[in-house]
N, C-alpha and C positions, 0 to 999 in steps of 0.2 A: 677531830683529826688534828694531828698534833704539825702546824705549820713549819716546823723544821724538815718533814721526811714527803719530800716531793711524790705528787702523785703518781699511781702505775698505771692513771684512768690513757690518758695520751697514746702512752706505750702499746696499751694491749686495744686502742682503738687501730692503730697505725697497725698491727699486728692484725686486723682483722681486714681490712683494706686489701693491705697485702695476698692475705688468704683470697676472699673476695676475687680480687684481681687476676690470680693465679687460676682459680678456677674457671671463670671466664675464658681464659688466654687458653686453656686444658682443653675447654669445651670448641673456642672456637677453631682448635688445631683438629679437632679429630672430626668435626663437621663439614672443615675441609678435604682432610681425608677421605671420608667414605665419601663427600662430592668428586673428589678427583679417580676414587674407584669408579664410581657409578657413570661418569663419561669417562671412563678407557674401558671399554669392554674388550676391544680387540675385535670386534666383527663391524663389517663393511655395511650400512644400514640399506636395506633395499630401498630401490627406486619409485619414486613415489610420483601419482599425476598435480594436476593442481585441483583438485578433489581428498588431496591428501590418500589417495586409493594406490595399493600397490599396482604398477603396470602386471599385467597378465606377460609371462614369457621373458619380463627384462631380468637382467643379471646386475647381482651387487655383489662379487665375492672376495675374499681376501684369501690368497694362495701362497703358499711357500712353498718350494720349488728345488734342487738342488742343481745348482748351480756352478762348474767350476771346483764342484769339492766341496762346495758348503751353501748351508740352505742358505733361501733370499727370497723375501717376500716382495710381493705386490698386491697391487687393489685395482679388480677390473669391473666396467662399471658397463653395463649396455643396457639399451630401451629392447634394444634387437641383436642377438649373440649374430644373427648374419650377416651385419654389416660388416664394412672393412674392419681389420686393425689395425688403431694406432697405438704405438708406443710412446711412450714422452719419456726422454730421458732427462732428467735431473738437472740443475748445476750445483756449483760447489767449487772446488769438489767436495762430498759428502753432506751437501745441503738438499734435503727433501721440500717437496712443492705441494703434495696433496693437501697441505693444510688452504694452501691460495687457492685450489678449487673452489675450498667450501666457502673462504671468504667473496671469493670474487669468481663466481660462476661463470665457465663459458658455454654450457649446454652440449659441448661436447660428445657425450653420453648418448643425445639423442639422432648421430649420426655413422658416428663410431662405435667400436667394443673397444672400449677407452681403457688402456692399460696404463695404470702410475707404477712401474717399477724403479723402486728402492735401490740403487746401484750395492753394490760391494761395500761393506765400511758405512753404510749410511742407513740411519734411523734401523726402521724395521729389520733391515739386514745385515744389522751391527752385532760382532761376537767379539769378545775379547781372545775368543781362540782360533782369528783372522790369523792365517801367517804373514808378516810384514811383509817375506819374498814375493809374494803373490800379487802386492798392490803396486801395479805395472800397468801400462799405459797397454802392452799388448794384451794380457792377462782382461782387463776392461774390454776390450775391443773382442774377445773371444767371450765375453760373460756376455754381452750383448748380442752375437749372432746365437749363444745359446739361448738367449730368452726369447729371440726371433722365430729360434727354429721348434720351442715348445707350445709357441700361438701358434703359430703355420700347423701345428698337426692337431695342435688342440680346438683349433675352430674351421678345421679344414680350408684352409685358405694360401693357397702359393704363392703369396708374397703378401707384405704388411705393409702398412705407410710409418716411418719415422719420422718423430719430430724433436729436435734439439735444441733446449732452453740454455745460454749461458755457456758453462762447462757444458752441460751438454752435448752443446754444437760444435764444441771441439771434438768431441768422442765420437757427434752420429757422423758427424762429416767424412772420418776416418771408418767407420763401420760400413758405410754405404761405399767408401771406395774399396773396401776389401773382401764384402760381398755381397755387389749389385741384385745378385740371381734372388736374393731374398728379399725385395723391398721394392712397392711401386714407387714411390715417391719418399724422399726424405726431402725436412723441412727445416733449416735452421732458423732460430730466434732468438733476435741478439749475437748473430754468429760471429764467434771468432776466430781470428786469422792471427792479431800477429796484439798480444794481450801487454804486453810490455809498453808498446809507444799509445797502448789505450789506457796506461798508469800513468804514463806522462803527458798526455792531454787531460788526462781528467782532473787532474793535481794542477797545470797550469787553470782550466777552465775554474776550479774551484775556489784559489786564488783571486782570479777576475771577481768574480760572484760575492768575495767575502771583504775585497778591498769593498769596493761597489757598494755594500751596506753598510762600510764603517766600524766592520765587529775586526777590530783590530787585532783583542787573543787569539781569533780563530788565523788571522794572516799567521802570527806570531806562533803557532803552533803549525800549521802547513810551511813558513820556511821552516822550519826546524826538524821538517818528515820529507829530507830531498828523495825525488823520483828522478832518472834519468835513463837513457837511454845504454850508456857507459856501465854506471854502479846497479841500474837495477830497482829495486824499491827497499827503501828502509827500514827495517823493524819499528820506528815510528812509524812510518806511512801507513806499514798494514795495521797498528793498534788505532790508527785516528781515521781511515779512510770510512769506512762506514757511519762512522757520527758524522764528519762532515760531509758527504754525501746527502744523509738522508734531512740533516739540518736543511742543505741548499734545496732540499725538492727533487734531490736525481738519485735517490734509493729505488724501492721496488716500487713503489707507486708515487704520485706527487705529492701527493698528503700525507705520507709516512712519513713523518717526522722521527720514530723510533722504533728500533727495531726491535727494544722490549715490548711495545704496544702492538706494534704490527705484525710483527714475527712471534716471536716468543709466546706470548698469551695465548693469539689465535691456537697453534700449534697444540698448546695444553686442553681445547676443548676438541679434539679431534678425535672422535669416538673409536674410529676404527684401529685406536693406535694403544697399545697396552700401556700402564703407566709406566714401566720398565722402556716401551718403543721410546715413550715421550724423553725418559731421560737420556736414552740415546742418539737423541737427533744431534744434540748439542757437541754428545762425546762422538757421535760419526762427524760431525764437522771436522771438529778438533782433530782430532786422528787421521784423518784422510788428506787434509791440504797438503801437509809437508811432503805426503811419497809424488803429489804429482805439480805445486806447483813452481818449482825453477823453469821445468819442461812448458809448462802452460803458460809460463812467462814469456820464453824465450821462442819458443817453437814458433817459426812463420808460415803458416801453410799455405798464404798466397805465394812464397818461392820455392813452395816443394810443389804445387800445383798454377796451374793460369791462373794469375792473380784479377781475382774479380775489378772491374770496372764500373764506374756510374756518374751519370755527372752532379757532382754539388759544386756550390759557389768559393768552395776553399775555408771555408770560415765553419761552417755548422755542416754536420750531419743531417741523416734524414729518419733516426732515430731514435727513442729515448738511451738506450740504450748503446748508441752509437754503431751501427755496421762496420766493420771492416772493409773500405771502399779504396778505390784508385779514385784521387784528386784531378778532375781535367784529364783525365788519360785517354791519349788520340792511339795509344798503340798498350796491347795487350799487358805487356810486361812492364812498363812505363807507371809512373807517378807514383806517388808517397801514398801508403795507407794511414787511415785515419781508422781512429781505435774505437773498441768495444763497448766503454763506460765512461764514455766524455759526459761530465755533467749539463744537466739542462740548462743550467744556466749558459750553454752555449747554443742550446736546442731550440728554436723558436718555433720547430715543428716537430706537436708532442704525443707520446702514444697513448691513450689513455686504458691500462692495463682491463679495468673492468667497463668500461664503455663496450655496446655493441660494437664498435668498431676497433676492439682491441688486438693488442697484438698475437697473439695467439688466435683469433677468432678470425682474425683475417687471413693470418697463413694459412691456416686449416682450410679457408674456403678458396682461397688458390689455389691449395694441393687438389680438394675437391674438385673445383671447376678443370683442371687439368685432368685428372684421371676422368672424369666423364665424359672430356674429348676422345676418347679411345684413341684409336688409330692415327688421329692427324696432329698426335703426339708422340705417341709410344713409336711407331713408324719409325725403322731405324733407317730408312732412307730418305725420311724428309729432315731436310736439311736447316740451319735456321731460317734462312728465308722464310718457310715456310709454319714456320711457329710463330714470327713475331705478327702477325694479323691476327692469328688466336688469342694470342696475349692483350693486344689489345682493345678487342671486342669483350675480352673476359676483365680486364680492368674497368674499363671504360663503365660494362654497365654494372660491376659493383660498388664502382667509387658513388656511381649513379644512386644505383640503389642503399647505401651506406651511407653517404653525406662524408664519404672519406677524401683528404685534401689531396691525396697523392699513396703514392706506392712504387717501392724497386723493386723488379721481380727477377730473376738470376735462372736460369734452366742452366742445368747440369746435366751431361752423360756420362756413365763411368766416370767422373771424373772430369770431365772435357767441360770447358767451357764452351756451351751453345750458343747462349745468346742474353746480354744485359737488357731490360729494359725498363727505364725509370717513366711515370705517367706522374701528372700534378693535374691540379687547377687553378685557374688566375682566378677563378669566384667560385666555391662551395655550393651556392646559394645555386648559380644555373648551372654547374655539371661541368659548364667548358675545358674538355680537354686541351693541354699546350702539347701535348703530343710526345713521341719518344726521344730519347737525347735531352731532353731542354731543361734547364735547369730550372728547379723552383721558385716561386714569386720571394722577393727581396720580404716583403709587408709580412707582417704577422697575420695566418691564417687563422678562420674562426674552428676551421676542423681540423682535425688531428692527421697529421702524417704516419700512416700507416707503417711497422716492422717490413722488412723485405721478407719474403720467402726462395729460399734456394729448392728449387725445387730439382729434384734427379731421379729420370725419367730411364732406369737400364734399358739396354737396347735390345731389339729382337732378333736372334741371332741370325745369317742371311749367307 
């Protein structure tokens, strides 16, 4: 070989690498592929014991439904189509939850005919031939008594229980005051009232929590995303609020450090959802916020209704999540509300989302224990008086039996404010209740402070 004319050996090895590489990359794109066809089937997988044996008689179906003008799916799930139904409406807006089922079970299923419907604009129920005009806060509120009134006829049942996550609780809250006649019990979780100064608590609390560790960019990025009560929240605020949220531990769960790990992923193994659904969860987010959140900012529904009451210390909530509360308020209409997504780092009493004793799991079982009081509830002339003994017998012995540190519990009529009543304990360990009114122990509890449940109870007519 003649040492002047450099070799082609290099070249066409690097050329085969290449190749090499490329097929690889080829292979391992289309293996993902048919993985991600072969979990989106789009069917709801039936209900299984722990035998792995289908239940005899339960239901696992995925429906679309028309809706308002346009179809809209959901996934309903029963051990037993007899039991009551409940609805779960969403938050967001246009952020879907079925995927949190599957990661963080509440058994649900085996009490309820557990309905996950997909609102308007979101995941399953996302069309690009949505008309913008339609995506109205009334327009929501009539898709919802329509989905009410297609379970009431579909499982024969005269009224349903409602339960509202988030956004949600802003929609059932309004659904349930606009028609009681359809619904035993609605449940908010996480409920919001007045979501603006729960922007501005939580941006203050988050601040606390990132001076506090020393992570100085993260201060330097939150001043720089102002929140107020005045201007509102930022276009920074809303691009950084969830990283630093679930950074400090006050996202969807405490360990959710990311919302691509926690959110996102789960949501792409969720069988029941076509891969087309999956791509739309992201583009119903996207799509949905703008039409409703200024309204969802601003809106106070504690001064368009009696503004809920409870006692906390001033300083922390009694939820991960934060409730919408009256600070100290000796008189109905009186004191400052405190907001909906104050970070944990102000929370010292926490909800633990998939623990037995979570929050969703414990609502459900107040609404439960409520509707099984029949009459010395529903009774539309027992007055509060005579609720708050119920209340407390029915805390009392599930804090008992839960190892739960506390609970606010809210009864609602029409709309009418019944009766607040917050329960704690000074030790976990032996039960001791401090009673109603009293405000929670200063000391960090070893168990978890329970979600409030609003519960509303339509009256019987007289």
């Amino acid at each position: 070989m003649d040492p002047e004319i450099p070799s082609s050996r290099p070249r066409q090895s690097l050329r085969r690498i290449m190749v090499t590489a490329g097929i690889v990359l080829l292979v391992i794109l289309i293996g993902g592929l048919i993985w991600l066809v072969a979990i989106s089937a789009g069917r709801s997988a039936p209900l299984r014991d722990e035998a792995g044996q289908i239940i005899p008689g339960s239901l696992s179906d995925r429906v679309t439904v028309d809706i308002g003008g346009i179809p809209q799916t959901m996934i309903i799930q029963s051990v037993d189509p007899a039991n009551p139904v409940l609805l779960f409406l969403h938050g967001g807006p246009g952020m879907t939850e079925f995927f949190m089922e599957l990661e963080y079970p509440t058994g649900l299923e085996q009490h309820f005919t557990m309905v996950w419907w997909e609102q308007r604009g979101a995941g399953m129920s996302f069309s690009a031939d949505i008309p913008p005009e339609t995506m109205t806060m009334e327009r929501m509120i009539a898709d919802t008594v329509e989905v009410a009134d297609y379970l009431r006829t579909r499982f024969g049942q005269d009224r349903i229980v409602l339960l509202g996550h988030s956004w949600g609780s802003y929609l059932g809250v309004q659904v349930a005051a606009a028609a009681p006649d359809r619904f035993l019990a609605y449940v908010g979780m996480a409920q919001i009232a007045l979501q603006l100064r729960s922007e501005v608590m939580a941006h203050d609390a988050l601040l606390d929590t990132y001076r506090a560790r020393g992570d100085t960019a993260m201060v330097r990025r939150l001043e720089a995303s102002p929140v107020s009560m005045e201007a509102g929240t930022s276009p920074e605020w809303m691009q950084l609020r969830d990283t630093a949220m679930h950074r400090a531990g006050a996202g969807h769960t405490h360990d959710m450090t990311s919302v691509i790990t926690g959110i996102f992923l789960p949501m792409w193994r969720v069988r029941a959802y076509t891969l087309m659904d999956k791509i739309n969860v992201r583009r119903g987010k996207i799509w949905s916020r703008p039409f409703f959140w200024d309204r969802l900012l601003r809106d106070n529904l504690s001064a368009r209704r009696c503004k809920v009451k409870a006692e906390t210390d001033g300083n922390r909530t009694l939820d991960d999540h934060a409730v919408t509360l009256s600070r100290r308020t000796s008189a109905c209409n009186d004191g400052d509300p405190v907001g909906h997504a104050v970070a944990r780092g102000r929370c010292r009493h926490r909800v633990e989302w998939a623990a037995q004793t979570g929050a969703m799991r414990w609502a459900i079982a107040i609404a439960a224990a409520l509707l099984a009081m029949g009459q010395a509830v529903a009774n539309a002339q027992a007055g509060p008086d005579a609720v708050g003994p119920s209340l407390r017998e029915i805390a009392t012995a599930r804090m008992a039996r839960d190892g739960v540190a506390g609970t606010v519990i809210v009864l609602l009529q029409h709309g009418r404010l019944l009766r607040t009543v917050a329960f704690g304990t000074a030790d976990p360990a032996t039960g001791r209740v401090m009673g109603e009114n009293i405000p929670f122990p200063v000391e960090p509890l070893s168990k978890p402070v329970t979600a409030w449940a609003a519960i509303h109870r339509p009256a019987t007519p007289v």
